[in-house]
C-alpha positions in Angstrom: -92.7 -19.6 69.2 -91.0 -17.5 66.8 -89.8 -20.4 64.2 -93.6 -21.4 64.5 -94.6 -18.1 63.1 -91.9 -17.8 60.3 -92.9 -21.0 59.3 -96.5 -20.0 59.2 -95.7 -17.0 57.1 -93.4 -19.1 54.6 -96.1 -21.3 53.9 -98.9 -18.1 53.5 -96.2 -16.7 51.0 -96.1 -19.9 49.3 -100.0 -20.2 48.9 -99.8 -16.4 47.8 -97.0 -17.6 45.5 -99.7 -20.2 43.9 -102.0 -17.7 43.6 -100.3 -15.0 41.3 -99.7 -17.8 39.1 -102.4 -19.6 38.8 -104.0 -15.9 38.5 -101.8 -15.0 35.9 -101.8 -18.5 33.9 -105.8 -17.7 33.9 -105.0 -14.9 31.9 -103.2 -16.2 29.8 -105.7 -18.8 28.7 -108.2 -16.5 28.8 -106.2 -14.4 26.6 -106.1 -17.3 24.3 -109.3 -19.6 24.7 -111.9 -17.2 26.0 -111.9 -14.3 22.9 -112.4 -14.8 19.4 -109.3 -13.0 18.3 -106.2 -12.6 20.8 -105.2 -9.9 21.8 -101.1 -9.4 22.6 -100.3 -10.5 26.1 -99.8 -6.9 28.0 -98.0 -7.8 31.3 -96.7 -4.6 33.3 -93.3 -4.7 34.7 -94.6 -5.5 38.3 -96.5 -8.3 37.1 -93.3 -9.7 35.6 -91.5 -9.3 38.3 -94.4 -10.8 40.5 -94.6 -13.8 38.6 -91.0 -14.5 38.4 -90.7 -14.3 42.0 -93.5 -16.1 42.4 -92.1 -18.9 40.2 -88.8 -18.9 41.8 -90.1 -19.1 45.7 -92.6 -22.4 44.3 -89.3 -24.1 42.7 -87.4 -23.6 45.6 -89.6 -24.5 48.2 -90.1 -27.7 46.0 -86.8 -28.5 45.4 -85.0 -27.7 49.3 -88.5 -28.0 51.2 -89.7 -25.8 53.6 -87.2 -25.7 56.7 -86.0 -23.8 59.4 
């Protein structure tokens, strides 16, 4: 029961993982494609750090899988 439910929240971290980036990748294109003059990108230092966690759990769960 309790490798079931680690395994469950490991994969709702990953989708949350997906999320922040794909949230912050809109950003940036939105940054770029959706206003006529762009504007510098203005990240705080917990979004940084966010999206570089959230870059490094989605390469390693791609690279060594998801296993307990």
């Amino acid at each position: 029961m309790g490798l079931i439910l680690i395994n469950k929240i490991l994969w709702i971290i990953l989708y949350l993982s997906i999320l922040n980036m794909g949230k912050e990748i809109g950003v940036f294109l939105w940054n770029i494609f959706g206003k006529e003059e762009p504007a510098p990108l203005e990240m705080s230092s917990r979004n940084i750090l966010l999206l570089g966690l959230s870059v490094s759990y989605v390469l390693l769960s791609i690279f060594n899988g998801m296993q307990l």
